[in-house]
N, C-alpha and C positions, 0 to 999 in steps of 0.2 A: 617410297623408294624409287628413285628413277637414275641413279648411276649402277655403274657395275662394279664398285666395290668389292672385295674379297668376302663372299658371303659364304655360309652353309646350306644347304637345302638337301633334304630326306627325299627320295626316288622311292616308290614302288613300283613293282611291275608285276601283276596278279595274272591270273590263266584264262584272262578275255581274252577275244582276239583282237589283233591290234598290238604285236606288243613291238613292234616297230617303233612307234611312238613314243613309248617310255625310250627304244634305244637312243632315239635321236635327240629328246631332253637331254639325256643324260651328258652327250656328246654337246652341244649346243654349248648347257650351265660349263661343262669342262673347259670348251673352247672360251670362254668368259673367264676364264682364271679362278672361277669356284671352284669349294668343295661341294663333295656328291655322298650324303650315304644313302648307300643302297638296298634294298631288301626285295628280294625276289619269291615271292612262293612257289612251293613245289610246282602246281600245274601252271605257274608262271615260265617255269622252266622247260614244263615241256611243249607250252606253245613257241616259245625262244625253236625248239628244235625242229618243232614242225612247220613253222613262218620261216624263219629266217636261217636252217638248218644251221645252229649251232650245236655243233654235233661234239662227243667227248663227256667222259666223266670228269674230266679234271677242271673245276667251272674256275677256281680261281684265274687259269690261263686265258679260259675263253674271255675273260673280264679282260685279264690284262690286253688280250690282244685287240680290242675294240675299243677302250676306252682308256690304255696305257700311253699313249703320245700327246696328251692336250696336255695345256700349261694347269689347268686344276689339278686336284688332287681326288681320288675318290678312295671309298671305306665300303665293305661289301657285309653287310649283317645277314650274319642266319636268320630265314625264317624262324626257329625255333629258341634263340638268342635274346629271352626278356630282360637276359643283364646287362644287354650292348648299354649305353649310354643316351640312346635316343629315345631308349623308354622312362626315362626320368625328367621331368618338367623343367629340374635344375640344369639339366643338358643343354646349351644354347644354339639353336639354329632360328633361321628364318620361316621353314616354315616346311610343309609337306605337301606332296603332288603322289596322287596315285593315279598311273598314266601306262597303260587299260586298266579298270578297276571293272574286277567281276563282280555281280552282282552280289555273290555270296559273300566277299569284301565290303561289298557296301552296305548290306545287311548288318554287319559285324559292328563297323563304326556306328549305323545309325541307332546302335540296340546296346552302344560300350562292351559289346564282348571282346575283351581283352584277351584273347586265349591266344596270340601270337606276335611276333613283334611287327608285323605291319598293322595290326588292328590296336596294339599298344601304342605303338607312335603316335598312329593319326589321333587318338582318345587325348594321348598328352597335348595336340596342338589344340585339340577344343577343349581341355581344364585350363592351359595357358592361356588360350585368348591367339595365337598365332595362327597364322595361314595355310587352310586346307582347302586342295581345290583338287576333285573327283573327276577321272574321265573315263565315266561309265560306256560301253561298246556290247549291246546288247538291244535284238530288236527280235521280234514283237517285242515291248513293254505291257507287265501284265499290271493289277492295280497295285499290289506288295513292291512290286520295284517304282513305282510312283510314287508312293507311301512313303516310302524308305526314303528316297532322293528331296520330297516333299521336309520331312523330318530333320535330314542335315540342311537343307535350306535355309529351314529357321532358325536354325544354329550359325548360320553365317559361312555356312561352308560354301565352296564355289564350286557349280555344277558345271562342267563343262563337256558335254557330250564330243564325242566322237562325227563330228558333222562336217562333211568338206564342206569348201566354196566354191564358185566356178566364176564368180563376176573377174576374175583376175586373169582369166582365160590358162589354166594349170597347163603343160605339157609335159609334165612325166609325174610317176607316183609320188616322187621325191619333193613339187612342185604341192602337191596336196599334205601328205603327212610334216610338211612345213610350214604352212598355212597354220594347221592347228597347233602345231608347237610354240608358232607365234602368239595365237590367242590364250593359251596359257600364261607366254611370260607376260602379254600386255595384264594381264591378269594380276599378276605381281608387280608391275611396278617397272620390270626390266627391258629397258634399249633395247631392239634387233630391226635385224632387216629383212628377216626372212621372207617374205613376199612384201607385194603389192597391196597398197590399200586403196583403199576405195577413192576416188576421183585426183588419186595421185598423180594418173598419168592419162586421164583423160578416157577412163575405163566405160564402154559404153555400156548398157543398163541389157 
């Protein structure tokens, strides 16, 4: 895949920190004329309020208001919601990003517990054969979260840590959690420009 096509793509956004990251994916694929579904866990929700103070009970609005003006389209599934459509194989999207993925998420896929629709989703993109790429944000690592991560590796799933860059010489935050949003979609297949790459511009070492 290397055009921007009218695609699908499944968003998680779990209760790591970091969940800035999953916003600006989501915002990115939007700006690209995708669709987004979405699935948030609960303590995904309450990092959303203690990160980026998305404050209010009423989350459909908060959604609207952040990610209601791009030319995509997005779908917001309940956590709790194993009947949405993403949890069925016959469902067709491209593929899933779980972007912070907490540990206890990552646990979940790398052992098929299905007991919710973000751990159903990602489960259907490894029975299908489709695209799952984890961006676990969690340090120390102990031997179980290596284990774990080890595990969906050899499933083909794509690890993508939470790691800035600096060869690009970053100046605002915006500058780094764009970096890795970039390494994601090069990940998939998709165009951007979001930073600088390496010896593009004459980046010294």
């Amino acid at each position: 895949m290397t055009d921007n096509r009218k695609r699908s793509w499944v968003v998680g956004i779990t209760g790591a920190s970091g969940s800035i990251y999953g916003v600006r994916l989501i915002q990115v694929l939007l700006s690209m004329d995708m669709d987004v579904h979405l699935v948030i866990s609960n303590a995904g929700w309450r990092v959303l309020k203690e990160e980026l103070g998305w404050q209010g009970t009423h989350r459909e609005d908060l959604l609207q208001q952040h990610f209601g003006a791009y030319a995509g389209s997005y779908t917001y599934h309940a956590i709790g919601d194993i009947g949405a459509g993403i949890a069925s194989g016959s469902y067709l999207v491209e593929g899933m990003i779980i972007m912070p993925c907490s540990m206890g998420t990552l646990s979940s896929v790398a052992h098929g517990a299905s007991d919710n629709l973000m751990a159903r989703a990602a489960d259907v993109m490894l029975k299908e054969g489709r695209p799952l790429l984890l961006v676990p944000r969690e340090t120390p690592l102990h031997a179980i979260h290596l284990e774990n991560m080890l595990t969906l590796s050899r499933l083909g799933v794509k690890i993508i840590p939470a790691m800035p860059a600096f060869y690009f010489h970053p100046q605002t935050l915006e500058d780094l959690v764009d970096f890795l949003v970039g390494k994601v979609l090069d990940s998939v297949g998709i165009q951007h420009e979001l930073f600088t790459r390496w010896g593009d511009h004459d980046v010294q070492a």
